[in-house]
C-alpha positions, 0 to 999 in steps of 0.5 A: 615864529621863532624870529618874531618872538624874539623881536617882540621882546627885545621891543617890550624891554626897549618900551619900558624904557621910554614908560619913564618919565624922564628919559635916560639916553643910556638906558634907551640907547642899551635896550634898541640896541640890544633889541637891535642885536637880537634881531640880527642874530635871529635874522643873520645869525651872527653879527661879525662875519669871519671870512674877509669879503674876498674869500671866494676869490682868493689867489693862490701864489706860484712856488716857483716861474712858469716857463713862459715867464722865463721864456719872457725874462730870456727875451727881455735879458737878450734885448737889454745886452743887445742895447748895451753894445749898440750903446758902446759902439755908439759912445765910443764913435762919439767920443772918437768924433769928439775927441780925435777926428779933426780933418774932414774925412774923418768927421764925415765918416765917424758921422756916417758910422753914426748914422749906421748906426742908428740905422742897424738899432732902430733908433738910439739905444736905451739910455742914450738920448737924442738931445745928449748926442746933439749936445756933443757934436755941437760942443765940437762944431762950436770949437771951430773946424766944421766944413759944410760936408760935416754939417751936411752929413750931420743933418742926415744923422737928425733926420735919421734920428728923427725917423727912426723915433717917428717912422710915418711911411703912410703918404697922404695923397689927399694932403696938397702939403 
């Protein structure tokens, strides 16, 4: 009864406004919305809500790690040290294949220590790229002395390349290729 009350006057203020013969926006844009007021603060009770929209849901912080946050940052700490020495020892056995190996042996062997090692990383490690390998090892087949055992055991080290970063182990038996 309250509510209606105060709608109905604040709707009677608003019609003496157009009564008038000539019409004032203003004054007709002040009384609907001061009717407009009165009705949302007896339906609503306020116009402006206080508390965001998010109020309910509000997150509490953590003060300091949970353990298995730091079980987590351990692991991914030993893996990142762990793919720096496979980085190192794969840099320096490229280095020493392109700078100092010269005979035969020597290149099929830093080769196959590449190959090793790709092997025992699973692939090449962070931060060393296929591409960047294949760059140097062509730089030193491009200065002259490559026999075909080099270049046989540098196709080995590709595949393996290739294997590791794509492992399908599935076999088609329906595939006739």
């Amino acid at each position: 009864m309250k509510t209606s009350s105060i709608l109905v006057a604040g709707l009677v203020g608003s019609a003496s406004a157009f009564s008038a013969e000539q019409v004032d926006r203003r004054n007709l844009l002040k009384s609907l919305s001061s009717a407009g007021a009165a009705a949302a603060l007896a339906v609503g009770g306020n116009l402006i809500n206080t508390e965001p929209a998010n109020a309910a849901y509000s997150q509490t912080y953590l003060t300091e790690p949970t353990d298995e946050f730091k079980a987590n940052e351990e692991k991914a700490m030993a893996f990142k040290r762990e793919q720096l020495q496979q980085k190192k020892a794969l840099t320096d056995v490229l280095t020493r294949l392109t700078t100092v190996s010269n005979s035969e042996e020597e290149l099929v062997n830093d080769l196959k220590e590449l190959r090793y090692l790709v092997i025992k990383g699973g692939g090449m490690p962070a931060g060393l790229k296929k591409d960047d390998l294949v760059k140097q090892v062509r730089s030193k087949k491009a200065k002259g002395f490559w026999p075909t055992a080099v270049e046989y055991e540098y196709q080995r080290l590709i595949r393996e390349i290739a294997f590791q970063q794509s492992p399908n182990k599935d076999k088609d038996d329906m595939n006739p290729l």
